[in-house]
N, C-alpha and C positions, 0 to 999 in steps of 0.2 A: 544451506537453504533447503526447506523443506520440499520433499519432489513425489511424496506419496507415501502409501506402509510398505513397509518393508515384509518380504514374503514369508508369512506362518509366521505373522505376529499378532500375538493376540490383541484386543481392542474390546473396552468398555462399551456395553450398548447405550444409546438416548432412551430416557426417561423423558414426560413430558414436564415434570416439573423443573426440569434442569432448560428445557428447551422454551418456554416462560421465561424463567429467569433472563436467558441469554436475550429475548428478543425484547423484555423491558427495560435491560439495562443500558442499549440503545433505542428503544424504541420511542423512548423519551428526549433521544438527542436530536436536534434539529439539524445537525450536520450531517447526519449519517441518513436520518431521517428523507432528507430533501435531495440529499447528493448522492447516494450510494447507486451505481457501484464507483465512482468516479473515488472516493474516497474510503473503496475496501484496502487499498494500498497505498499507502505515501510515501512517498522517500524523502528524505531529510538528509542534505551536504552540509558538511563544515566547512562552507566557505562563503565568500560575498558574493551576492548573486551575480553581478556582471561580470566577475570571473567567472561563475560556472556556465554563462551566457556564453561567453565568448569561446570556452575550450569545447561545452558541445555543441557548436554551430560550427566549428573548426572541424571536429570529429564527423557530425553528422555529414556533411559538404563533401569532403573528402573520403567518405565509405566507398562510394562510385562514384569518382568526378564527372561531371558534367552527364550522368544518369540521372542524378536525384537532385529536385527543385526545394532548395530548403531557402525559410527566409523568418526573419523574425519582428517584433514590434511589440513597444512596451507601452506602460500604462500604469495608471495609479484607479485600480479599479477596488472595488468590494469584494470580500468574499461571494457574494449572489452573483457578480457577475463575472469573475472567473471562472465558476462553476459553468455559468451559460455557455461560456468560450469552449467549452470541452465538449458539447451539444451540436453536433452527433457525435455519437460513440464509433466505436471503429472495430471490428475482428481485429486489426492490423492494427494498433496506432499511430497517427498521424498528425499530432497533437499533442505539444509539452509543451506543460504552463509551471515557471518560476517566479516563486515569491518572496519577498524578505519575511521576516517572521519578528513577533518580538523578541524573543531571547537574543537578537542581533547576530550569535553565532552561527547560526542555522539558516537555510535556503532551502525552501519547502520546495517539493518537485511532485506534480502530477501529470497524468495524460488519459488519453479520451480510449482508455481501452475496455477492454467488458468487463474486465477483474480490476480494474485501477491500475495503477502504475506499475510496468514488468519490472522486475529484481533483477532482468536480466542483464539490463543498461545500467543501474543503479551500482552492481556489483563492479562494472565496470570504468566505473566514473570515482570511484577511490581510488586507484590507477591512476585517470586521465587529468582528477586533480589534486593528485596526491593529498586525499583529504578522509579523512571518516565518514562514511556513508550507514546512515539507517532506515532503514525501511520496517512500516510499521503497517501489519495485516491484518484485519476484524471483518466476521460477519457472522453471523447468528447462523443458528443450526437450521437444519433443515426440516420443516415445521406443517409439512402440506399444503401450502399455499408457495412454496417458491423448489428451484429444482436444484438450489447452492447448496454445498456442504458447507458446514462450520469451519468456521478458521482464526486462530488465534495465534498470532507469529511475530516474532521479532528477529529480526537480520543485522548483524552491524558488520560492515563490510570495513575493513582496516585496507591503507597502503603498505604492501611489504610484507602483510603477514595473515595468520588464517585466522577467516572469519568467525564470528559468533551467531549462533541460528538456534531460538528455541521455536519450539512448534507443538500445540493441539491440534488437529486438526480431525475429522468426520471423513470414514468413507460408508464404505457398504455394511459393513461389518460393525461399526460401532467407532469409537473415540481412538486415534495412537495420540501417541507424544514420542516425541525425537529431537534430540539437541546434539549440537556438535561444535566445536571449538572449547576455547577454555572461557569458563564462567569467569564476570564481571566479579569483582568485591563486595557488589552490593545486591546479589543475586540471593534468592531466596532459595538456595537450593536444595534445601530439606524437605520442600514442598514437591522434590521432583521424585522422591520416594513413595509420595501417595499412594494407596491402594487404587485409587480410581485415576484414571491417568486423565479425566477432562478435568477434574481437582489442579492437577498438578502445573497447569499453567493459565490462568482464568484471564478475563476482562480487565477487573481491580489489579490482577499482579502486571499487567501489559501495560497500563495505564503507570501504577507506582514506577518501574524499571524507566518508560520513557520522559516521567520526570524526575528521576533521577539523571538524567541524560541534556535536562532541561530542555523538553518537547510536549509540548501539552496535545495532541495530534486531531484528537475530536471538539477541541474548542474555538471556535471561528473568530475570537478576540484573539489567539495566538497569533494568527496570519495576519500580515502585513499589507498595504495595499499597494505597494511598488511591484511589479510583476514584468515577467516576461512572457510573451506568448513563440513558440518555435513549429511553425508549420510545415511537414513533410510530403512533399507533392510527388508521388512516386507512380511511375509511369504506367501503371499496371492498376488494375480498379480496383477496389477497395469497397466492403462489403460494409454500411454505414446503418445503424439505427437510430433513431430521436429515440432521447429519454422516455418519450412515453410509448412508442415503439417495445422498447426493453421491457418496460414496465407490462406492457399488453401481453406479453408470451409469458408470463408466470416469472420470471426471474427476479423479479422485486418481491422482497420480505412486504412491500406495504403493497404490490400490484395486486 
């Protein structure tokens, strides 16, 4: 999982024609469009949703018994108003919303946090349901209207064995790319030779790999409308924005 550059490594600078590209390629999408940051991250289990319901409300419950007030409640909602459900966002999150999806095999996972969904529970939920977990990462470069770095990641968290993590990502310095585990069959890895390392992992290729995965991630006909919602009540405050709160402090590509 990608966790930053790595020290005295070098890195491509942003051009603005490449930072265009990035911000029409979604900027045209109504998902990302409407919902981001909610959907800079998704996670994606291979399993049935009321399994993954039930082992992480089991999990969550039991982090600190009877510290933390967890409770949940389902629905057969739209995409617009799952998104709503996530409304306020959270420093903290406090807030996982599961969904069926079409592909049947997959159980879409998000929550109400400032980057989208943590990797950090995701990674740990191939463990707790012995299942394949992918978490899938996009957001446009950073462009003088927002204060995000660029991000373009793919995670696939295995039971039993080491993960897969490619990564473009934007710091200070310009573009890295970093991967780690053993490539997929169907990876395009000759692309990871580029000369330009924001080349070497794009939009299109995130998109191809996750359906190949059978995950279409930015299209709102993928997601299913049987849901769960898992609410975290934790004793201690919790620092909340409205989406258009977020939006008013410059962190929105569209704010």
């Amino acid at each position: 999982m990608f966790s930053g550059a790595a020290v005295g490594m070098s890195s491509d600078s942003v051009d603005d024609s490449l930072i265009e590209k990035w911000v029409l390629v979604l900027g045209d999408s109504k998902i990302w469009r409407e919902w981001s940051p909610a959907v800079d991250s998704i996670g994606f289990i291979a399993a049935p949703l009321d399994e993954c319901v039930e082992h992480i409300l089991r999990w969550r419950r039991g982090l600190v018994p009877g510290f933390r007030r967890v409770r949940s409640k389902t629905g057969n909602w739209s995409f617009e108003e799952k998104m709503d459900r996530l409304d306020p966002l959270a420093i903290q999150s406090t807030v996982e919303l599961l969904c069926t999806t079409r592909s049947g095999g997959w159980t879409a996972y998000f929550d109400n946090g400032l980057s989208g969904a943590d990797p950090a529970p995701l990674s740990y939920f191939a463990e707790l349901l012995q299942a394949t977990v992918v978490n899938v990462q996009y957001s446009p470069p950073s462009s003088g209207v927002d204060s995000r770095w660029g991000n373009c990641q793919l995670n696939i968290f295995y039971p039993g064995r080491k993960s897969r993590s490619i990564a473009v990502a934007e710091d200070e310095s310009g573009w890295i790319f970093e991967a780690w585990g053993d490539p997929e069959p169907w990876e395009d890895v000759a692309r990871y030779a580029l000369q330009r390392k924001v080349e070497r992992f794009t939009y299109e290729t995130l998109i191809a790999y996750c359906r190949k995965l059978g995950i279409d991630p930015f299209c709102t006909d993928f997601y299913g409308n049987r849901s769960s919602l898992i609410e975290i009540r934790p004793p201690w405050r919790v620092i909340r924005l409205t989406k258009a709160e977020y939006a008013s402090r410059g962190w929105s590509v569209n704010g």
